[in-house]
C-alpha positions in Angstrom: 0.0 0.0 0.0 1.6 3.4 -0.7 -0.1 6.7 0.0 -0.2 10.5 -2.5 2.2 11.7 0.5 5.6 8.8 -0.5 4.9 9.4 -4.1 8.2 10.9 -5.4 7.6 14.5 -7.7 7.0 14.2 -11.4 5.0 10.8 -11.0 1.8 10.1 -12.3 -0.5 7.8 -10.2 -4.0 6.6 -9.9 -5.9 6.2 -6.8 -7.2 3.7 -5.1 -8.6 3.8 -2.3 -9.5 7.0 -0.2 -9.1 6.6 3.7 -10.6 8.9 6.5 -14.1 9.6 7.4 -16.6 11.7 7.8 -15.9 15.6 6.6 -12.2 14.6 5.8 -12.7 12.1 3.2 -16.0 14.1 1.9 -13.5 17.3 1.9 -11.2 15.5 0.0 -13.6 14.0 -2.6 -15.3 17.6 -3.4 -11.6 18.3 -4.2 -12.0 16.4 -7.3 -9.8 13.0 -5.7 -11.8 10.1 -6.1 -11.1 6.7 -6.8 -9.8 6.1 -10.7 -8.7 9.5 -11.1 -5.2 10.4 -12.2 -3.0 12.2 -9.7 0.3 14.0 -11.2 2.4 15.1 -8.3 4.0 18.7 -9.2 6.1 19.4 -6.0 6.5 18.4 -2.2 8.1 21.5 -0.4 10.8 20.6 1.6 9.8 19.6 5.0 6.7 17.7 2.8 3.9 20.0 3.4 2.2 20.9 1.4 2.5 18.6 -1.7 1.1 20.0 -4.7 -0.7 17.8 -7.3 -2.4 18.7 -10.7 -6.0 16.9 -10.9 -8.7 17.0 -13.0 -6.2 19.4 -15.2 -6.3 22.3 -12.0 -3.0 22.5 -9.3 -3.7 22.0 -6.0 -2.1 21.4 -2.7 -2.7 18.7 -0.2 -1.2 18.5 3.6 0.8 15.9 4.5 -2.4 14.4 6.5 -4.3 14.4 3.8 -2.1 13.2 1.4 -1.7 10.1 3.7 -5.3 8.9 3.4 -5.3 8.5 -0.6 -4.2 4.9 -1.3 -2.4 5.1 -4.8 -1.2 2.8 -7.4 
């Protein structure tokens, strides 16, 4: 299992699975992450928060706690 937050910058992934409940995970999904959906990752700053992904063809950025619920592949 490997989460948005260990994938390396300039990869490409799809998710999987998104973890959390409740207004977390429903945050998250209104963000445009759901299952299936491509996730590019554009930059991680250097203490890894925020990491900042393109989906859905608009940038956005994710903290680290966040990023740790979406199950990628």
């Amino acid at each position: 299992m490997r989460t948005l937050r260990e994938t390396p910058c300039g990869s490409t992934v799809t998710v999987k699975k998104l973890n959390g409940e409740g207004a977390v995970k429903r945050r998250i999904m209104d963000m445009g992450i759901t299952k299936g959906v491509s996730v590019y990752v554009r930059k991680v700053a250097p203490l890894g928060d925020p990491v900042e992904v393109t989906v859905r063809g608009y940038e956005l950025s994710l903290r680290k706690q966040d990023a740790e619920l979406i199950e990628v592949e």
